[in-house]
C-alpha positions as CSV (number, residue, x, y, z in Angstrom):
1,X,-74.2,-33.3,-43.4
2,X,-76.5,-35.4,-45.5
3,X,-75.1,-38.1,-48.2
4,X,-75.9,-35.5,-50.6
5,X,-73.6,-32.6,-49.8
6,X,-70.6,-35.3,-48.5
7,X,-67.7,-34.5,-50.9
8,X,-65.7,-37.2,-49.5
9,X,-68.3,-39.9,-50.3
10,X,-68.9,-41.7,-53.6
11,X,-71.2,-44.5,-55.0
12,X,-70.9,-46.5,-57.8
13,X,-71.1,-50.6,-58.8
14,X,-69.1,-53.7,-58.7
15,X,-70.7,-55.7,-61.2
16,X,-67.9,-58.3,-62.8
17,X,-65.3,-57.0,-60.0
18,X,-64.0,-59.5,-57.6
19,X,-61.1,-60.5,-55.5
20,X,-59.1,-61.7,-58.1
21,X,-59.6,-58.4,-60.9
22,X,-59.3,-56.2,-58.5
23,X,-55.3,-55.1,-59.5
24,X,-56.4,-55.4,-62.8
25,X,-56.8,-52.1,-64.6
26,X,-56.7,-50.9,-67.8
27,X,-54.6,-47.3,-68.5
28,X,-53.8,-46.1,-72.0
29,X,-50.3,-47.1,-72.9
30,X,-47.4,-44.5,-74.1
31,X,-48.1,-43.5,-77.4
32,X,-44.7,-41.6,-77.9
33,X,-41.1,-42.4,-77.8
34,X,-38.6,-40.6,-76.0
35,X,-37.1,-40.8,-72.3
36,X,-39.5,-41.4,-69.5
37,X,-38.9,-41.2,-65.3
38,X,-41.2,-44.1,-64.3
39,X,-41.9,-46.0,-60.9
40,X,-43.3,-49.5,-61.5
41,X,-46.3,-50.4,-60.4
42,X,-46.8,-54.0,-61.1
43,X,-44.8,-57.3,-61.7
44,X,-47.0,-60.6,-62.4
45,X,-45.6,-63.6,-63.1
46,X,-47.2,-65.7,-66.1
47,X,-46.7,-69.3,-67.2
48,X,-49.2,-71.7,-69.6
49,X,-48.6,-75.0,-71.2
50,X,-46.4,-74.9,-74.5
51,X,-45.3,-71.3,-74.6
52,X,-42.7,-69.4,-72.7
53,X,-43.0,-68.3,-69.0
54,X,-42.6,-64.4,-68.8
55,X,-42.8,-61.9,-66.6
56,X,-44.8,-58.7,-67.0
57,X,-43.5,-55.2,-65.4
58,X,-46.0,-52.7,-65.4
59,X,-44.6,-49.1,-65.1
60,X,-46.6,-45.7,-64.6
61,X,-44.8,-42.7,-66.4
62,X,-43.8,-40.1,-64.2
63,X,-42.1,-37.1,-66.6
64,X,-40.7,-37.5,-69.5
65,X,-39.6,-35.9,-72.8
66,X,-43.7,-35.8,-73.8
67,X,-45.3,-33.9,-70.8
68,X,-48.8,-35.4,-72.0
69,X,-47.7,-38.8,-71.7
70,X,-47.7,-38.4,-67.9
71,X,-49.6,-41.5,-66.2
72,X,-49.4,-43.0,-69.1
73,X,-48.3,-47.0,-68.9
74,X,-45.4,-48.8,-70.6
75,X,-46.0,-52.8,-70.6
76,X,-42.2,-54.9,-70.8
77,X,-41.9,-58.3,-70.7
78,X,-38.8,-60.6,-69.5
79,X,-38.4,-63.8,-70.7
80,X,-36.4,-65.4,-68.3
81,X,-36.0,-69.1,-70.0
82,X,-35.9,-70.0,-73.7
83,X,-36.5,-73.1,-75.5
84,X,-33.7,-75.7,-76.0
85,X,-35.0,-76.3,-79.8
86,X,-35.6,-72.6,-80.8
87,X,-36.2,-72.4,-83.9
88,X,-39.2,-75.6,-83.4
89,X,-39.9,-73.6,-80.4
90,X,-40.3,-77.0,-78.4
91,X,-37.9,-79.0,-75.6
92,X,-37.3,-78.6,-72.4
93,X,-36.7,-74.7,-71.2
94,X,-33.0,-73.6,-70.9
95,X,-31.0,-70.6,-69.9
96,X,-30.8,-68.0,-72.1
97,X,-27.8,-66.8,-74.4
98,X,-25.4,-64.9,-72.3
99,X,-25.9,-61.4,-73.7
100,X,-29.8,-61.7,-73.4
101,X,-29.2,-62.2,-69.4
102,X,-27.1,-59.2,-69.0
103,X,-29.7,-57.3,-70.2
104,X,-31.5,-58.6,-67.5
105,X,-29.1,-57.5,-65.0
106,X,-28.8,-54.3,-67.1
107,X,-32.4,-53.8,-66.2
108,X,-32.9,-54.8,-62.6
109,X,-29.4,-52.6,-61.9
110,X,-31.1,-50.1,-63.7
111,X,-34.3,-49.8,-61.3
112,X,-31.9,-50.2,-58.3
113,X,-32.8,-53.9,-57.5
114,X,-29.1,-55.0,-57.9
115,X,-25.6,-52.9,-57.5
116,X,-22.3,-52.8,-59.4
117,X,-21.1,-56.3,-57.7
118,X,-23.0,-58.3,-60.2
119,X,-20.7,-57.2,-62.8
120,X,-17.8,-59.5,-64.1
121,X,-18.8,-62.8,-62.3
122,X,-18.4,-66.0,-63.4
123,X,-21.9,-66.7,-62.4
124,X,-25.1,-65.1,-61.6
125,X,-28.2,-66.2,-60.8
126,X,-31.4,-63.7,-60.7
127,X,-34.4,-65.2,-58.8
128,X,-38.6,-64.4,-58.9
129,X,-37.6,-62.4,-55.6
130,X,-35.0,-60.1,-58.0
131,X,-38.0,-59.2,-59.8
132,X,-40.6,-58.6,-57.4
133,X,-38.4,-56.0,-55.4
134,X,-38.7,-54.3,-58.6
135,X,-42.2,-52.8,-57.8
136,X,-42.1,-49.1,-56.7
137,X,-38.6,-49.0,-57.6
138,X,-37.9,-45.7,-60.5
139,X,-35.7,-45.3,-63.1
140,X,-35.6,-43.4,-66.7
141,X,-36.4,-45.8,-69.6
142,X,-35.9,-45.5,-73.2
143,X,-39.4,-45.8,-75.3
144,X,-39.1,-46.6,-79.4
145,X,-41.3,-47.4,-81.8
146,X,-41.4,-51.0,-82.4
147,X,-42.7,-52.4,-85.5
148,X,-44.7,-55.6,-85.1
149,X,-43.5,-58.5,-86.9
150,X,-44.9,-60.9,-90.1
151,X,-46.4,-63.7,-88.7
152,X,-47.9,-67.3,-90.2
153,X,-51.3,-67.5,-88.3
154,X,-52.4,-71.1,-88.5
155,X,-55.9,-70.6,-88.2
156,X,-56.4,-68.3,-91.6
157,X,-52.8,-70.1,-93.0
158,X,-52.1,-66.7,-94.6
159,X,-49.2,-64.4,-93.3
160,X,-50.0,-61.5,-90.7
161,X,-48.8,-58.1,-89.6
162,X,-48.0,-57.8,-85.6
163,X,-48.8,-54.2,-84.3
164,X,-46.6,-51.4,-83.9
165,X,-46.3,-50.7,-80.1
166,X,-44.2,-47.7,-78.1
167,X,-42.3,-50.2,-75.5
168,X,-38.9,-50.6,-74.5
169,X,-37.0,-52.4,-77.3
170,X,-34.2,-53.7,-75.2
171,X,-33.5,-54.8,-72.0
172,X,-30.3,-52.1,-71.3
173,X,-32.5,-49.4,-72.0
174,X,-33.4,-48.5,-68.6
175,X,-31.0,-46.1,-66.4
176,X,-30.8,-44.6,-63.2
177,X,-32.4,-41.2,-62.1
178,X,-28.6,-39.8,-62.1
179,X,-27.4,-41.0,-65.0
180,X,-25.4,-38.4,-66.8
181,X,-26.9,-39.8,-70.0
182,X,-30.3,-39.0,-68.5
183,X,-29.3,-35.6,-67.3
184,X,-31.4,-33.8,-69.4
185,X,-34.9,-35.7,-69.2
186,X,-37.5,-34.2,-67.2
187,X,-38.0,-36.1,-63.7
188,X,-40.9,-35.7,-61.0
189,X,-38.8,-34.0,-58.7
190,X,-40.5,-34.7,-55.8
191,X,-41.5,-38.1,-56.4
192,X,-37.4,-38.8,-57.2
193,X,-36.5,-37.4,-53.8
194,X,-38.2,-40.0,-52.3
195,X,-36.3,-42.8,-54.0
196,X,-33.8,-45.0,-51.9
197,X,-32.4,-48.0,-54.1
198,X,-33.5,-51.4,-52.7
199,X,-29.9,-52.2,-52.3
200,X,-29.2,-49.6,-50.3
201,X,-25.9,-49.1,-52.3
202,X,-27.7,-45.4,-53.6
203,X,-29.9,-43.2,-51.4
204,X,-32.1,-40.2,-52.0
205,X,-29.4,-38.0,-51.1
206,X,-27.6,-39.2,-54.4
207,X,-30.0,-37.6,-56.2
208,X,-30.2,-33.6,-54.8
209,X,-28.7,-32.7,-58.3
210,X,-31.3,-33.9,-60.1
């Protein structure tokens, strides 16, 4: 068969792609709020001079309650360490307030990554590893819209508008596939048989029902 008639081969150019872009990809991001099933796809890990370290998790939209938001990307960021002066957003970084890292728990328990024995301990601790098990892991998320925020922008010294975005607006908005909250919102079916929690505390059989 010539290169012609070869269905199963394909051409194309690599201009500007290299080693380093090559999980970089663009996607249009979810445009719609409502209840998603999503798996996650990425989780980088981002740190520069004078600003906070965060982390970015990536998640491709299964099902949901808009069927053409399917494939569709939702962008969340965890910031893991605040500043010690906040409001001069300067000093050495710190732990954050206590309800801000049980939302962090909420979420990684959420996505299977941690079980029920986290809950009323005197101390935690969540580490870079909690967050990298996140990535194929599923789990229904919440999606709002977020209105972007009044800024000062130094450059033009004149007070700016932030853009509206369709993200999750909290951290405890994330649940798991059988969830009798999230009974009701469409889930890839096949896709959530294949599931088995990271922990291993909840299995694909836990989820026949869905």
């Amino acid at each position: 068969m010539s290169e012609e008639n070869d269905f199963f081969s394909s051409a194309g150019s690599t201009e500007g792609f290299n080693e380093d872009s090559r999980h970089k990809g663009g996607g249009k991001a979810v445009d719609k709020p409502g209840f998603y099933h999503v798996q996650v796809g990425s989780v980088d890990f981002e740190s520069k001079e004078n600003a906070l370290p965060f982390i970015k998790i990536t998640m491709v939209v299964l099902a949901g309650t808009h069927e053409d938001q399917k494939t569709r990307k939702i962008y969340h960021r965890i910031f893991p360490k605040t500043w010690e002066n906040k409001e001069k957003k300067s000093g050495k970084l710190i732990d954050v307030d206590p309800d801000v890292f049980k939302g962090f728990v909420s979420f990684l328990y959420g996505f299977g990554v941690l079980t029920d024995s986290v809950f009323n301990k005197d101390k935690v601790r969540l580490s870079k590893s909690d967050y990298e098990r996140l990535v194929n892991c599923q789990a229904i998320v919440e999606v709002s819209l977020v209105k972007g925020n009044e800024y000062f922008d130094k450059k033009d010294q004149v007070m700016k508008k932030g853009n509206d975005e369709h993200r999750i607006q909290w951290n405890n908005q994330v649940y798991r596939l059988n969830e009798e909250k999230v009974a009701d919102v469409p889930k890839d079916h096949d896709l959530a048989s294949d599931v088995v929690y990271r922990t291993g505390d909840q299995s694909a059989d836990d989820l026949d029902e869905l």
